[in-house]
N, C-alpha and C positions, 0 to 999 in steps of 0.2 A: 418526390416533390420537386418543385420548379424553385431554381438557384433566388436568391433575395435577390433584388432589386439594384441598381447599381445605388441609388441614393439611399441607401440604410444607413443609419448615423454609427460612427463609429468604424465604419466597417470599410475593407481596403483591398484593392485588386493587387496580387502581387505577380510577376509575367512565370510565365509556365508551358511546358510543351505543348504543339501544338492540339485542341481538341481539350484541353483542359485549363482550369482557373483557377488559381489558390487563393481565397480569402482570408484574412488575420481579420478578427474578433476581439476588443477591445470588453466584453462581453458575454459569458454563456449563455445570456440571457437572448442574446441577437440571433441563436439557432434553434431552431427548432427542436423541440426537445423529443417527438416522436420518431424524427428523422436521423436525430442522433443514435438513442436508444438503439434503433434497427439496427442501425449500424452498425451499433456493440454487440447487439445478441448473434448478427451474424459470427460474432471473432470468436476463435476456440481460448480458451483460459478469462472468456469476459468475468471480470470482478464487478459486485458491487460498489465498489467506488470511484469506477468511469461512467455510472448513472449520469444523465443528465443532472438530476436532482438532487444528487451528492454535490458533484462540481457548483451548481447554480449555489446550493445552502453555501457553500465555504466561498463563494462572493457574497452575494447578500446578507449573509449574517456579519460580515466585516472582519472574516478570518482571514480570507486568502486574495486581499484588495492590498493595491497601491500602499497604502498608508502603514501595510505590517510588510512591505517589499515584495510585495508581490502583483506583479502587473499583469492580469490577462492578455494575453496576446495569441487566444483557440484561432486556430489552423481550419478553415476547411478546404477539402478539393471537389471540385465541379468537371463532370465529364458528360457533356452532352444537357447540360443544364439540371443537371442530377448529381446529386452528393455520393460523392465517391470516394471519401477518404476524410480524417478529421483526425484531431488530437486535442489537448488539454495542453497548452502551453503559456507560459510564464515570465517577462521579463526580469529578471532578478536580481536585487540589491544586495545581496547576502546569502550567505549557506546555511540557513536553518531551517528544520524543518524537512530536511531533505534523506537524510541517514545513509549518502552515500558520501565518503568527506571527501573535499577538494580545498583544505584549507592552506593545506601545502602548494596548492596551485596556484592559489590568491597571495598570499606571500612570495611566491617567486615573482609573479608580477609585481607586484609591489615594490620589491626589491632594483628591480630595476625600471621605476620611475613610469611603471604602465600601470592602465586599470582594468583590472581583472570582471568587475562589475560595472554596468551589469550583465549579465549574462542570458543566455537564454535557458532555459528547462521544459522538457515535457514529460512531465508525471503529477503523479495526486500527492499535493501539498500535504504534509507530516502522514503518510499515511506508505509505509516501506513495505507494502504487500503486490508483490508480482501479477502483473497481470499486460491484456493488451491495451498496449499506449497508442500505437498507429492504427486507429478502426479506418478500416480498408477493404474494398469490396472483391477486392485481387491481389496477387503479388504486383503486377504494375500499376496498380494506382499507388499502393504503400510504399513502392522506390521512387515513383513523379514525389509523394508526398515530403519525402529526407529528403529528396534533392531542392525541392521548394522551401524547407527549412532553412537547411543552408546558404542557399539564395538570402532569403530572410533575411537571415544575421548577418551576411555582407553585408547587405541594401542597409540595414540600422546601425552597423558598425558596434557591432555587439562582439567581445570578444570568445566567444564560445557557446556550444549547441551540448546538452546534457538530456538523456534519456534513461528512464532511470527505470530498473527494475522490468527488464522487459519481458516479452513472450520470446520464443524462437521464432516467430515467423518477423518480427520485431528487430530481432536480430541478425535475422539472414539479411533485410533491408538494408540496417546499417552498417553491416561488413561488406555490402557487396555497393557501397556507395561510401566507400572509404573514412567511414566512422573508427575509431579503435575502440574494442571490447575493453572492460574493467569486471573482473569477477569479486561477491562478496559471498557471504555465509551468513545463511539464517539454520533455524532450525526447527521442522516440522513432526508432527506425529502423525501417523498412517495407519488406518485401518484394516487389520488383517482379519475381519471376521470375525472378531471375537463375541463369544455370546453375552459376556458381564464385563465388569470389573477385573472380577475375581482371574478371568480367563487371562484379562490383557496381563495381571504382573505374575500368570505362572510363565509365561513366555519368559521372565525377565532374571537375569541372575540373582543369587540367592542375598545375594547383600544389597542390590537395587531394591529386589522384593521387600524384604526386612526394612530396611530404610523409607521406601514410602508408606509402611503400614503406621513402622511408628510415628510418621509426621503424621499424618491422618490424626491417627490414635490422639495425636495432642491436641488438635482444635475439636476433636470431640469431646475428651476429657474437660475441656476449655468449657464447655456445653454451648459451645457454637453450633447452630444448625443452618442450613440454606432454604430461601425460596429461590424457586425458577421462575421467572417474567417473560413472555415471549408477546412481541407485536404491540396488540393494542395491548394485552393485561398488561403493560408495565406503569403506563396511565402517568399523569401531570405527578402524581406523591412519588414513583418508582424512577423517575428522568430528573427530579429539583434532588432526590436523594445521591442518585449516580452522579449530578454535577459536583455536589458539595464534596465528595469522594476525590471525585476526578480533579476539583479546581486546589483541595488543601495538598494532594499529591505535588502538585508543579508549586505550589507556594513553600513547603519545606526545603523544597528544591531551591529555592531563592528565583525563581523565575514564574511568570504569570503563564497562565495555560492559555497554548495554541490556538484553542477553539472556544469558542464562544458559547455563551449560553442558550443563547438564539439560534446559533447553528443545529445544537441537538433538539429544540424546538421542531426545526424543519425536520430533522429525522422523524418525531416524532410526528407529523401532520403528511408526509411525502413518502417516506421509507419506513413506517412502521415493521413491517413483515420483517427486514432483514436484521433485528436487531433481537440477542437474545441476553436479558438481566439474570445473574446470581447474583444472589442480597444474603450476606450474611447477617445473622440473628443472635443476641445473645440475652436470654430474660426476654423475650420476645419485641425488643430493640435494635433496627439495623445498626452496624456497626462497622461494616463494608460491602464490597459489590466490586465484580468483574464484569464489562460490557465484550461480547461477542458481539463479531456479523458473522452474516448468513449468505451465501451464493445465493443464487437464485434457487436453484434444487434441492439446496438445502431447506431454503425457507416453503419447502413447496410448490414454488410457482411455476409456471409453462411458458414457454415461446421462445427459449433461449438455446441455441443452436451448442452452446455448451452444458451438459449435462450437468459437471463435475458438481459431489454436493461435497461441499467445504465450509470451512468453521473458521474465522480470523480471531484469534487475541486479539485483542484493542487497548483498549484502560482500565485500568484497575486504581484503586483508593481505599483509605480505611482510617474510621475516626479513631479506634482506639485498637492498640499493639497487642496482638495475640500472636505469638509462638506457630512458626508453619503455617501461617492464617493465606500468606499470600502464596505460596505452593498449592492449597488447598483450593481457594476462590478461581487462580491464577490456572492449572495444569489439571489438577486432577476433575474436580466438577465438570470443566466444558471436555475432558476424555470420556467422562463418564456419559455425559449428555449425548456425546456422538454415538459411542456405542449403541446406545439403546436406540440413536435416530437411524443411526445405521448412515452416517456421517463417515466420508472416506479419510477424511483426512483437517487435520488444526493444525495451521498454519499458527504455531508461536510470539512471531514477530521475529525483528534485528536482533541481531547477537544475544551473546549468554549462551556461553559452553556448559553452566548448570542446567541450563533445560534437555538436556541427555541424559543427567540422570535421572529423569521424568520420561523418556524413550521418546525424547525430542530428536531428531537423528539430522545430523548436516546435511545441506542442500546450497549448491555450489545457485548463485541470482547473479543475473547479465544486466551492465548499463553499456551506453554507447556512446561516446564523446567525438569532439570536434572541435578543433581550437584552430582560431582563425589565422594566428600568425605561424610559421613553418617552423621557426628555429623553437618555439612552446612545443610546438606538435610532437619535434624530433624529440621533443627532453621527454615528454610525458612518455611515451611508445616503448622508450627502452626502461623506464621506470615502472611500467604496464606489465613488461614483458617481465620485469623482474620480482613483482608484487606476483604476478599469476603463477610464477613457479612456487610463490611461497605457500600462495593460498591452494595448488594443488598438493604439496607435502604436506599442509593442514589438514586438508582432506582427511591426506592417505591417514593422518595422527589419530584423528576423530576417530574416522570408525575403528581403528585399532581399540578406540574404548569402548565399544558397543554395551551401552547396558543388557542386551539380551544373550540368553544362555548361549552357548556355543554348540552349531548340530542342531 
């Protein structure tokens, strides 16, 4: 497509090497949303929630706007009057929502009479699942790209650049443009072919085994049953029930939920396909519900240069308290669902070392920082260097517990 206009409202030329133009976007609304997508499907690990139409719902629905701290500020790159690079970026008033902490970092600033925020970010608002942040048509559009971020955040006197949860190609970028890595630990399940159920926990040692029979056992005994919802069957009664789930979850919390109700509206009208409902039952009365997404492959669909078919954990909620209910809704149902789709792999979400015992198994996720002023830079790097050795002796702790048999 041919680059917008130089008078598009909102929208900002920022200078760039020669033969290219970086635009900031006050807006996702101001790009094109086919030209985007393209651009995702080209990336290897593209996620469903660098959709255009992910991004646009979590502005428009008034989740991920100015007013909850978060200021769009999408990135694109122009090479030859064609879009050649873009990201999801974020002016920011605060660390929430983000699941990689820098709270320590905002405090040191603080401490000595600086302001840490706001800052910049480029990842998808509360949403801590790996994927590509810099849609980029080459390796050198995607380093013009970090280098024109950087630029950026001089030019707005932002004290720092945050990328969260990246790909490898994401990261070779910003190591090879003087970002510093930060490793964290999440925890995924993998599909190794198994024909049932029953196949995946004989893989597993005998006291793992035993132990998710009997939780099972218990929300059965419970006389809890599930339906499964996919796409359109979850319909207006299956999305107002998963909100009420999702919204009383963050309210016991003492905190108001993330996202808005109007946001999953737009799931529902834009991104149907990629969403899969279990609705727990008990007397033939929901009583809770875990929400999955879906890759593209997973959900069936074609044109996406990344095959991989995956399963996301998302939210879960539950009006009344059943024993094991949320191991059950949460772990075992959406393993069981992949199975049978033939689903490679569920993605858990952030932390909880408990989901190993579910053959959750650790997986080492890259961000990539930038701090504008030199003597912050120096402190973070050797505190970087010092966190990574710990989170690679984690590691090595983790799989020393391997739920699966040994041999």
């Amino acid at each position: 497509m041919d680059a917008p206009s130089s008078d598009t409202p909102d929208t900002a030329d920022t200078p760039a090497p020669p033969g290219y133009v970086l635009r900031m976007h006050a807006s996702p609304a101001e790009i094109d949303a086919a030209a985007w997508d393209a651009l995702l499907a080209a990336q290897r690990h593209a996620s469903p929630f660098s959709r255009h139409a992910y991004l646009l719902a979590l502005h428009e629905s008034g989740s991920a706007v100015p007013e909850t701290g978060w200021s769009p500020a999408f990135a694109t790159l122009w090479r030859d009057g064609r879009l050649a690079a873009a990201c999801p970026l974020y002016a920011k008033a605060h660390s929430y929502g983000e699941y990689v902490f820098d709270w320590a970092w905002a405090n040191a600033y603080s401490q000595h009479g600086l302001d840490y925020y706001p800052k910049a970010l480029c990842a998808i608002p509360f949403t801590p699942v790996p994927g590509a942040r810099l849609l980029a048509q080459d390796a050198e559009a995607r380093a013009v790209l970090v280098r024109g971020l950087v630029q950026w955040c001089e030019a707005e006197s932002l004290s720092s650049l945050h990328l969260l949860f990246a790909t490898d190609d994401d990261v070779d970028a910003c190591r090879d443009n003087g970002l510093m890595l930060r490793h964290t630990v999440q925890f995924h399940w993998q599909n190794a072919g198994y024909a049932d159920f029953e196949a995946f926990l004989a893989g597993l040692a005998q006291d793992k085994r035993k132990k998710i029979r009997q939780e099972r056992r218990k929300v059965a005994d419970a006389g809890v049953t599930f339906r499964t919802l996919q796409g359109a069957a979850i319909g207006d009664a299956g999305w107002d029930f998963f909100y009420r789930c999702y919204e009383r979850t963050y309210l016991e919390h003492g905190n108001a939920p993330y996202l808005t109700r109007d946001f999953f509206r737009r799931m529902q009208r834009t991104m149907p396909e990629h969403w899969l409902l279990f609705v727990a039952e008990r007397a033939g009365e929901p009583i809770a519900c875990s929400l999955v997404a879906l890759s593209d492959a997973a959900a069936g669909l074609q044109g996406s240069a990344d095959s991989e078919r995956v399963a996301y954990g998302r939210y879960w909620g539950a009006l009344e308290r059943v024993d094991c209910l949320h191991f059950e809704a949460c772990y075992y149902q959406p393993i069981a669902w992949c199975i049978a789709h033939g689903v490679a792999r569920f993605e858990g979400g952030a932390q909880g070392e408990h989901k190993m015992a579910r053959a959750l198994m650790p997986v080492a996720t890259t961000s990539a920082h930038w701090l504008a002023r030199p003597d912050f830079s120096e402190a973070v790097e050797r505190f970087l260097a010092r966190e990574g050795d710990g989170i690679a002796g984690y590691l090595e702790h983790l799989e020393e517990r391997s739920p699966f048999r040994h041999g």
